[in-house]
C-alpha positions in Angstrom: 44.1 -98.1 -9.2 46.2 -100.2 -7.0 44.8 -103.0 -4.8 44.1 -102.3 -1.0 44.6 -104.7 1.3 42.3 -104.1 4.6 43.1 -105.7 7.9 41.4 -105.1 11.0 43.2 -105.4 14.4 41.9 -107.4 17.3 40.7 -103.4 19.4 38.8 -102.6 16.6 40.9 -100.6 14.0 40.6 -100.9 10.4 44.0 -100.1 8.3 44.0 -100.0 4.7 47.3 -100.4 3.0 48.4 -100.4 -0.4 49.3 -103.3 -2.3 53.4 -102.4 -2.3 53.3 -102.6 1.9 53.2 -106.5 1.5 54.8 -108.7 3.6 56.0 -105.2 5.7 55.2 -105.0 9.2 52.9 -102.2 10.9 52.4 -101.4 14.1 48.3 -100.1 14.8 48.5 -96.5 15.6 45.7 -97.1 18.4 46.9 -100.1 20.4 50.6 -100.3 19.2 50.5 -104.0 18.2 52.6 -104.9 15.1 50.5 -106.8 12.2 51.9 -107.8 8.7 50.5 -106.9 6.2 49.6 -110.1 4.4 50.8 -110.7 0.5 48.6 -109.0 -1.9 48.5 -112.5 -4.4 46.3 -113.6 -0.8 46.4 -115.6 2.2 46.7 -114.8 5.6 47.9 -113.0 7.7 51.5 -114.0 9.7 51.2 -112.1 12.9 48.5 -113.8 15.6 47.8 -110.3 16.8 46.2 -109.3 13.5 42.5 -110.5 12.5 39.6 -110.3 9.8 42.1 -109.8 6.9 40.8 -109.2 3.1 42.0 -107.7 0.2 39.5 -105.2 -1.5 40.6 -104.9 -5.5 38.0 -102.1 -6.2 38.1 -100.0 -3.6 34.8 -97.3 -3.5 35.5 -94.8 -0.6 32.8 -93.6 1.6 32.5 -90.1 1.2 31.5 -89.8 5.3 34.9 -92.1 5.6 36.8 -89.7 3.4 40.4 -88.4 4.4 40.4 -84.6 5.1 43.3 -84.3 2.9 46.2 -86.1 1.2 49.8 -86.1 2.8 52.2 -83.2 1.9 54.5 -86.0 -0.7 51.1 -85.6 -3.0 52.2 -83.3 -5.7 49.6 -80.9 -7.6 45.6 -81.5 -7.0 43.5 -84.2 -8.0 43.1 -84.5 -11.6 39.3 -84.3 -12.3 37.9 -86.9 -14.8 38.0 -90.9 -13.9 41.1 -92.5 -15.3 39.5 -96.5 -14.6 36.4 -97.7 -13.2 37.8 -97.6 -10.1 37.9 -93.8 -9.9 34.1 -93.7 -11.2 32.9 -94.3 -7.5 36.0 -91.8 -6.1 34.0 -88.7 -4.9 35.2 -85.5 -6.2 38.4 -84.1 -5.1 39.3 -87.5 -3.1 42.3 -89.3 -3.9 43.7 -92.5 -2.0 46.6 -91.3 0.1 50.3 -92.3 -2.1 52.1 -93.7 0.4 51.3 -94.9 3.6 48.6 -96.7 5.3 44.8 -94.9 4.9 43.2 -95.6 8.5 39.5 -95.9 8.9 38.0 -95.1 12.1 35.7 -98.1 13.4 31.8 -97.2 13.3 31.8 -96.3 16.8 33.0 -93.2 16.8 31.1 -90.0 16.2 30.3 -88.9 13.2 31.6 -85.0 12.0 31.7 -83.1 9.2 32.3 -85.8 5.8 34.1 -87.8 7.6 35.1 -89.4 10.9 37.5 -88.6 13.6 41.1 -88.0 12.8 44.2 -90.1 13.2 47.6 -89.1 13.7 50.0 -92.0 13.7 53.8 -92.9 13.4 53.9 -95.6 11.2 57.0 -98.0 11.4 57.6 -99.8 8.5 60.3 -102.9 8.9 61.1 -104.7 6.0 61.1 -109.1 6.5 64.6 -109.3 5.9 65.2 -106.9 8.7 62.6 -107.4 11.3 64.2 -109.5 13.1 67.6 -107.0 13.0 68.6 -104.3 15.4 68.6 -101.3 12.9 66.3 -99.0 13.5 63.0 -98.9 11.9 62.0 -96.7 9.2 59.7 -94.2 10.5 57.0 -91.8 8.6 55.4 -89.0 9.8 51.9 -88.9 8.5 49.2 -86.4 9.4 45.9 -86.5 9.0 42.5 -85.6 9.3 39.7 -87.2 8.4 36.9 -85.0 8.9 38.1 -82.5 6.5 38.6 -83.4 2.4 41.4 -81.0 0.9 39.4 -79.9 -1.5 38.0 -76.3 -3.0 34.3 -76.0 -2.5 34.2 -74.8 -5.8 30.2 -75.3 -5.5 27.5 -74.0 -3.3 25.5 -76.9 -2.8 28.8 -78.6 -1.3 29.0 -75.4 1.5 24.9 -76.2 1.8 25.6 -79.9 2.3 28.3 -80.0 4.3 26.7 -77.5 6.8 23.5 -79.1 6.6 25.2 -82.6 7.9 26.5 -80.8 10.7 23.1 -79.1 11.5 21.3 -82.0 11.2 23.6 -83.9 13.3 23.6 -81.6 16.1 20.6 -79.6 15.9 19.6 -79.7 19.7 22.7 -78.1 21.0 22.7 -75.4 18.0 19.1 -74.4 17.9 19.2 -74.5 21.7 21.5 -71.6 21.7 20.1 -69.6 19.0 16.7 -70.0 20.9 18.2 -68.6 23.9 19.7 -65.7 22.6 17.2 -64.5 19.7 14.0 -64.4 22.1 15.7 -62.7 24.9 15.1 -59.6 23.2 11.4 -60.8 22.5 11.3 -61.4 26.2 13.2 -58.9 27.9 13.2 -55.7 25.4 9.7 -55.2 24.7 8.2 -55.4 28.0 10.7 -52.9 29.1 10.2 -51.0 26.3 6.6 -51.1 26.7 7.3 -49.9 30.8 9.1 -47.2 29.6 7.4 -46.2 27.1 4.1 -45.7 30.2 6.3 -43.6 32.2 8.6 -41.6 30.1 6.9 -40.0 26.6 8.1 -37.0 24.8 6.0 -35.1 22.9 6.7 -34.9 18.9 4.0 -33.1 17.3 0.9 -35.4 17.1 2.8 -38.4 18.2 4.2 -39.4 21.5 8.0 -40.6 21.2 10.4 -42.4 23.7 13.9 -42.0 23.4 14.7 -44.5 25.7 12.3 -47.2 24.1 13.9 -46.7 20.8 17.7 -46.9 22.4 16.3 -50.1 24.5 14.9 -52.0 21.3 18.3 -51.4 19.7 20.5 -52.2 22.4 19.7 -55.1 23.7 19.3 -57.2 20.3 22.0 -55.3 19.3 24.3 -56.6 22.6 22.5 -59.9 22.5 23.6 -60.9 18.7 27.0 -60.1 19.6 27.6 -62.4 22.1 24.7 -64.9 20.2 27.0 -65.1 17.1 30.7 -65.9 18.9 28.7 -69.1 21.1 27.2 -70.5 18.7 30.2 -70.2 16.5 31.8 -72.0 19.0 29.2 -74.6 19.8 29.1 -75.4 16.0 33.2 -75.3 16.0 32.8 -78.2 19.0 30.1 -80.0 16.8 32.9 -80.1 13.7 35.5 -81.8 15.4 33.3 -84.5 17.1 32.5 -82.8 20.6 30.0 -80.8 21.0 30.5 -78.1 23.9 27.5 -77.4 26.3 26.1 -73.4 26.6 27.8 -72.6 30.0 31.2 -74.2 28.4 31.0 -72.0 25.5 30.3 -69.1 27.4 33.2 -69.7 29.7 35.7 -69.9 26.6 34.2 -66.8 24.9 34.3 -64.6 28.3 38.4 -63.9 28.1 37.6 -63.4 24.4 35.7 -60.5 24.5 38.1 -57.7 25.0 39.0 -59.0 21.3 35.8 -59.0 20.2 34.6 -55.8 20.8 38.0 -54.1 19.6 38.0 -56.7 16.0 34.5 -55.7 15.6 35.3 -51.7 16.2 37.8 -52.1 13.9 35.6 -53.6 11.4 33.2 -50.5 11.8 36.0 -48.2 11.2 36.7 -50.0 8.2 33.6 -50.5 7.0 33.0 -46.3 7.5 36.2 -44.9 5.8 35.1 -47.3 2.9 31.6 -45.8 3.1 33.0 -42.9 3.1 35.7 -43.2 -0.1 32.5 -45.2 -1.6 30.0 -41.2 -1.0 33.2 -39.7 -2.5 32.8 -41.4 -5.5 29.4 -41.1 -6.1 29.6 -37.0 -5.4 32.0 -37.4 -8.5 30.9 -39.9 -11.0 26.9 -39.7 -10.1 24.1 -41.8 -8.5 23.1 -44.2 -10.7 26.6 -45.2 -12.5 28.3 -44.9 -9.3 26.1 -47.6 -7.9 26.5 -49.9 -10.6 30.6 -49.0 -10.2 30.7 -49.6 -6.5 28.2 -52.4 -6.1 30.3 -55.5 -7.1 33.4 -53.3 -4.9 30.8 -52.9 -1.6 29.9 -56.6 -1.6 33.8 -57.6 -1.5 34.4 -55.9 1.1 31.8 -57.0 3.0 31.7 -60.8 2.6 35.6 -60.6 2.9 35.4 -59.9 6.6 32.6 -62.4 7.6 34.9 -64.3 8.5 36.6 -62.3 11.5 34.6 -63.7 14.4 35.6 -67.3 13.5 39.2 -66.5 13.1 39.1 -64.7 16.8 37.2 -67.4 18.5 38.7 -70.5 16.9 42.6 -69.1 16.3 42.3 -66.4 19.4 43.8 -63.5 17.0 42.3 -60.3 16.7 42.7 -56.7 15.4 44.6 -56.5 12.4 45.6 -60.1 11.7 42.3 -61.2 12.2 40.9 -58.9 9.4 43.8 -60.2 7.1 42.8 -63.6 7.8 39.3 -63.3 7.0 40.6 -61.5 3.7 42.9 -64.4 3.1 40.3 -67.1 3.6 37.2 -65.6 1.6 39.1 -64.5 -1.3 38.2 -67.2 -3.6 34.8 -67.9 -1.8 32.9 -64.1 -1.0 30.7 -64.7 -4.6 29.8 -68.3 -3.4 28.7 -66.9 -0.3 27.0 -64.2 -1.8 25.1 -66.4 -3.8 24.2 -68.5 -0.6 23.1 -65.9 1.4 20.5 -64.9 -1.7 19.3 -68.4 -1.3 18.8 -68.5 2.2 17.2 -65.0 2.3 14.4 -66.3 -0.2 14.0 -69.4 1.6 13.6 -67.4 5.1 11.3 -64.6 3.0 9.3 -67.6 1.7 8.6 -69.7 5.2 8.1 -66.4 7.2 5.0 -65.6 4.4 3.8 -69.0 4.8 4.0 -69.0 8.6 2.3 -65.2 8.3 -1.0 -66.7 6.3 -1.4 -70.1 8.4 -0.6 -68.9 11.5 -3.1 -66.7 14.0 -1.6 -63.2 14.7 -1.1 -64.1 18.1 1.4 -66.7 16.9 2.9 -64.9 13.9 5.3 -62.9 15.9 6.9 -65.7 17.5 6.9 -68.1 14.7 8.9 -65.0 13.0 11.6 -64.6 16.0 11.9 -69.0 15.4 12.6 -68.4 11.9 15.2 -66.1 12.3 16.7 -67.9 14.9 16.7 -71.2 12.5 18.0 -69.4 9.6 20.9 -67.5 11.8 21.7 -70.5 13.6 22.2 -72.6 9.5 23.7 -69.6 8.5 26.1 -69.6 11.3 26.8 -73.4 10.8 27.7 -72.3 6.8 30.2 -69.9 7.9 32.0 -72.2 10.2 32.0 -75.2 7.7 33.1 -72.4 4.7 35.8 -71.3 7.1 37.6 -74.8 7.9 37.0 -75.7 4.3 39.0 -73.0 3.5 42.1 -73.4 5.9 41.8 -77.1 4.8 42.6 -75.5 1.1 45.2 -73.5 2.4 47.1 -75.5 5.5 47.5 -79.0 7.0 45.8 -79.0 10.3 44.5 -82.0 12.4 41.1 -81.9 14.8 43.3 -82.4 17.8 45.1 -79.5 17.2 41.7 -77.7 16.5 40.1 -79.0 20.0 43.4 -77.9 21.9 42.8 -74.6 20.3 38.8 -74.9 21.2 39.7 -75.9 24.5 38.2 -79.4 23.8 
């Protein structure tokens, strides 16, 4: 590995350069002042407006300072396996950027995702023999973002620790909304349920049965986790790139959104019912039992390959068809790691909902139960949104201020 030169400029911005930028002159991309970049054999540095210069032979990268992903001159992925020491303490999938100048954000700003906020810059690179010259300057275009790592999550407990960071991070603002949303059915539904179930009773036999009680108990959680999942998609979204919406600003931005909604979703029903439908087909012809085995692995494909459609409508603002070819495009490599998440999280939420069941008093039991769901739906939620800008990362350069103009940030 090459040696890295670090200097830090007098408003607080760290650049890390490689070795063969010695002796060239930069200009910092945050206050526009030009430093040189001193000579790798040591020293200091030439330019006064440069300060708190050191040269760094072993470079280990903080994995919650790690670049998103490398520039587009880096040809093929990382190679896996250390070639030196140096790439012993390289976390997986990370590579020091080529060409160019890696910037670190000071430790003042906000923390998001594995890394910290992203920098786009114009670097102008003037040779000494020419700096002093009126041609004009060499200039590279380098993109970046440095909360995302380019990487396949090729691992489930990456997804789970990435998402966790996030959650843990920003827990008031998420749990706040899924609060909100899961026990307004607990506090709305049932004691208008339980009022119309005093004043309007049909008959059934022995029992007494309310129509209207059983479409009220499924129409408001019903209503109230589809515009639960979209916010908090959002508010998680915020929480990714470093600013973290409040309630009534995520509701604003997902109001004009949901004509979309509701017409993705109904065409995710429709989907979902011709495919029921070629899947009863099949079973009629092959049998129960072998035509369950046949169909399962098929059924969960097609069903973790459109999780991802309410993201891609709230965060890209497409809908309809594109939206259901961009969840297909972005889970293709990732529905059985899901799958395998959502097992995991299911027995955890099994497991703390029986514990909460025994300790608790009955009185209490209920509503520790809505809390747990609300928890889990909120982590879950958190999972998908990480998963889904891990996966664009994979496929696409993108930078978090594009993402927050998008967001409306």
């Amino acid at each position: 590995m090459p040696s890295v030169i670090e200097v830090r400029c007098k408003c607080g911005r760290k650049l890390r350069a490689k070795s063969k930028l010695a002796g060239k002159l930069v200009r910092c991309p945050n206050c526009q002042t030009q430093l040189r970049i001193p000579d790798q054999t040591g020293g200091t540095a030439e330019d006064p407006e440069s300060t708190n210069l050191k040269k760094n032979t072993n470079p280990k990268l903080d994995p919650d300072r790690a670049p998103s992903f490398e520039p587009e001159t880096l040809e093929g992925p990382p190679v896996p396996g250390p070639e030196s020491e140096s790439d012993i303490n390289t976390p997986r999938g990370q590579t020091l950027p080529p060409n160019g100048l890696d910037v670190a954000a000071p430790s003042t700003e906000t923390e998001i995702g594995f890394g910290m906020e992203d920098v786009e810059l114009e670097l102008t690179l003037q040779p000494l023999e020419s700096a002093g010259s009126t041609q004009e300057p060499v200039r590279q275009k380098i993109t970046r973002a440095g909360s995302y790592r380019r990487v396949k999550l090729e691992y489930a407990d990456d997804v789970l620790a990435q998402a966790w960071k996030i959650f843990s991070k920003n827990a008031r603002p998420i749990l706040t909304a899924a609060f909100l949303f899961w026990f307004i059915p607990v506090l709305v539904a049932q004691p208008l349920g339980s009022l119309i179930a005093l004043t309007d009773h049909v008959s059934i036999g022995s029992l007494n049965f309310s129509y209207r009680r059983i479409v009220l108990s499924l129409a408001i959680p019903a209503v109230v986790s589809f515009l639960a999942q979209p916010v908090m998609i959002y508010i998680v979204a915020g929480a990714y790139v470093g600013s973290v919406p409040t309630l009534a600003q995520s509701w604003e931005f997902i109001k004009p959104r949901i004509p979309k909604l509701v017409g993705t979703i109904a065409l995710v029903f429709a989907v979902m019912a011709c495919w029921t439908a070629l899947e009863s087909c099949v079973l009629l012809v092959v049998g129960g039992k072998l035509g369950l085995y046949v169909l399962f692995i098929p059924h969960m494909f097609v069903t973790l390959s459109l999780v991802m459609v309410i993201p891609a409508v709230v965060c890209e603002g497409i809908s309809g068809i594109p939206a259901l070819k961009r969840s297909f495009t972005l889970m293709r490599a990732h529905w059985m790691m899901l799958w395998a998440i959502y097992i995991l999280l299911g027995i955890v939420s099994i497991v703390i909902a029986s514990f909460t069941a025994v300790m608790l008093p009955s009185l209490l039991a209920p509503i520790a139960s809505v809390a747990i769901q609300a928890g889990m739906a909120a982590f879950i939620t958190t999972v998908l949104v990480s998963l889904y800008f891990s996966s664009r990362a994979t496929m696409e350069e993108f930078s978090v201020a594009s993402i927050r103009q998008d967001l409306g940030l």
